[in-house]
N, C-alpha and C positions, 0 to 999 in steps of 0.2 A: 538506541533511540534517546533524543534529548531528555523524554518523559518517564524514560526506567534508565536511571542515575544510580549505574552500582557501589557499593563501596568498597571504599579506599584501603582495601588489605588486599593478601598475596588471593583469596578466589575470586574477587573482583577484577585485581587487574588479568588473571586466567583467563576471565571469561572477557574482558574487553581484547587481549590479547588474542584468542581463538575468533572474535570475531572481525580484526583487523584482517588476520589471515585467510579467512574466507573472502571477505571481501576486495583482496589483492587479487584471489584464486579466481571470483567469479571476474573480475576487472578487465584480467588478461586474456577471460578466456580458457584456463586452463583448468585440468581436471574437472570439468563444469560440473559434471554429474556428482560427481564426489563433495564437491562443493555446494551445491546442492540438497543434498542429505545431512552437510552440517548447518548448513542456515536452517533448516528445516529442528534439527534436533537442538540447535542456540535455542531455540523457543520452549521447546520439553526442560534445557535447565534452567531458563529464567525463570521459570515457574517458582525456583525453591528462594532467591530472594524475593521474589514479588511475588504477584496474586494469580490467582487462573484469570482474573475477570482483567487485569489490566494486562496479559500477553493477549485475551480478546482483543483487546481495541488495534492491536499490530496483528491480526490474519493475514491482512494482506501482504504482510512479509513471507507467510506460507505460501499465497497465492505464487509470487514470485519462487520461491524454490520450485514448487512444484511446475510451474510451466519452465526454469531452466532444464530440469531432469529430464521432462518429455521432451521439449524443444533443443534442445541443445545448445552448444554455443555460440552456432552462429559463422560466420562465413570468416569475418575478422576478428580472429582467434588464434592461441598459439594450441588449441588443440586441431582446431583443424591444417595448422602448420605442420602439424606431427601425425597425422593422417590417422588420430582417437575421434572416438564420439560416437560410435554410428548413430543412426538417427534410429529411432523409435518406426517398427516398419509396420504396426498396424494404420489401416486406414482415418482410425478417427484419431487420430493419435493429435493432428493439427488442431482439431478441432475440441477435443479435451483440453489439452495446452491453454489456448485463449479463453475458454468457458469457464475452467476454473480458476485461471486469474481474476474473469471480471468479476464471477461468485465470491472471490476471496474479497475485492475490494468492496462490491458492494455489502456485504454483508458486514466488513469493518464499518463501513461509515453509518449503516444504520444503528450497528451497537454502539459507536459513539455516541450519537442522537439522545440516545436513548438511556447510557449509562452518566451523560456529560452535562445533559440539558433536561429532559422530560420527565425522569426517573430521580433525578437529583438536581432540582432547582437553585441548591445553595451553594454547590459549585459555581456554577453558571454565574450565581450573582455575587458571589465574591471577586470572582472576574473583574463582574462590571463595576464592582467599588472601586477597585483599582483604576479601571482604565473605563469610564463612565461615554467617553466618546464612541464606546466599540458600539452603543444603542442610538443607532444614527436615525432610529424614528422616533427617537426623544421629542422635537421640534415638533412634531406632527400629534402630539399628545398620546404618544406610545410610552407606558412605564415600561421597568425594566422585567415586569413576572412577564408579560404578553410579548413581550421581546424575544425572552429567553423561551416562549412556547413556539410563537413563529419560527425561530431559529431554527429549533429543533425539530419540528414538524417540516421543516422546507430540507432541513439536510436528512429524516429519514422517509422522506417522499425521494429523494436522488438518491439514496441508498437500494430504496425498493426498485428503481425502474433499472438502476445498473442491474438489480441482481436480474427481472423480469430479463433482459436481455432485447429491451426495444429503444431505439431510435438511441442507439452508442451514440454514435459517433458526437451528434448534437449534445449529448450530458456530458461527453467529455471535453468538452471545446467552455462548456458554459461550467464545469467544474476548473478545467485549466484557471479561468478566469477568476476563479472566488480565490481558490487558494493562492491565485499570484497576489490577491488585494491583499490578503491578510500579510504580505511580507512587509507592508508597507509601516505596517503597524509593529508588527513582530520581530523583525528582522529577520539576521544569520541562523539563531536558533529554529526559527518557525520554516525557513528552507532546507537547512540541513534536515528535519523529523519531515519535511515533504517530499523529499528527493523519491522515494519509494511510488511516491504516487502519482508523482511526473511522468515517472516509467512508464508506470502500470495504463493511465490516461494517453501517452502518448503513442504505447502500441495500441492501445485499443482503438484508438482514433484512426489511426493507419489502415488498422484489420478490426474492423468494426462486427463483422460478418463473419465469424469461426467457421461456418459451413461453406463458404465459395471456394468453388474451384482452388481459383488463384491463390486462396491466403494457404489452404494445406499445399500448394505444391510449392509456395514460397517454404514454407516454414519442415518441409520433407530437404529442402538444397540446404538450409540456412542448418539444420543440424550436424 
């Protein structure tokens, strides 16, 4: 992730090294499962360069492991070329898969909220030193503290209703939408640390509904 910038010696580049290779493995499709368990365990050692509370704000990268493991990898895959993978043969199995995805994300974006904006205002407003345009209700006689409270308050209000699991489909269409603005602002860096949540928003948008028919018996073929 652009925001855990490891260093520049031989366990650094290890640990960037193992995670190019997962992310080849999970790409192709192959060994998903296995693949899987180490995006999940990248997280347990990023811990020792960095903090517990900043692999927090990246859950939603568990989220992701954990629905490849259950779900599998999918139809256009070199594991299901090679006739690996079975699919997970309990019933709720589908529907664990997308639950704990959207759980994983929502719950990232409200620890953001909360660890980025609400909980630590000085963050926030060193930001806005920098780049004073990002408080676009400046004009309107909004400073930058009631900025940074809105902010925060509206993105762990879309954190809670992801995790509540009401009206997806809609938070994710109207999330797609924020985080495309901030590329505008941010560029390559700010989409590259998104990609994870493109994902995560663009299945869920799809299969809004963990519990219908249709999504567990798409996602029973697709493993």
């Amino acid at each position: 992730m652009p925001s855990l910038a490891v260093g520049r010696d031989g366990p650094g580049y290890a640990l960037l090294g193992l995670e190019v290779f997962c992310a080849l493995l999970i790409l192709a499709g192959a060994f998903t499962r296995y693949a899987a368990l180490v995006l999940a365990a990248l997280g347990i050692l990023a811990m020792m360069p960095f903090s517990f509370e900043s692999i927090l704000e990246q859950v939603h990268i568990l989220g992701i492991a954990v629905f490849l493991f259950i779900a599998g990898p999918g139809r256009i895959s070199v594991d299901e070329r090679r006739g690996a993978e079975e699919p997970l043969g309990h019933r709720y199995a589908p529907a664990a898969a997308l639950n704990l995805l959207r759980i994983a994300m929502g719950f990232g974006i409200a620890y953001g909220a909360l660890t980025e904006k609400l909980l630590n205002p000085p963050l926030a407003q060193a930001l806005l030193a920098q780049a004073p345009f990002l408080n676009l209700l400046r004009p309107f006689g909004v400073g930058d503290p009631v900025f940074i409270w809105l902010a925060g308050v509206t993105e762990l209000a879309i954190g809670v209703v992801i995790l509540s699991g009401q009206i997806t489909r809609p938070v994710m269409a109207v999330g797609f939408a924020l985080f495309t603005v901030t590329l505008i602002v941010f560029g390559l860096p700010e989409l590259i640390g998104h990609l994870p949540y493109y994902g995560i928003m663009l299945t869920l948008f799809i299969s809004p509904d963990a519990n219908s028919w249709h999504v567990q018996r798409a996602l029973r073929h697709a493993a």
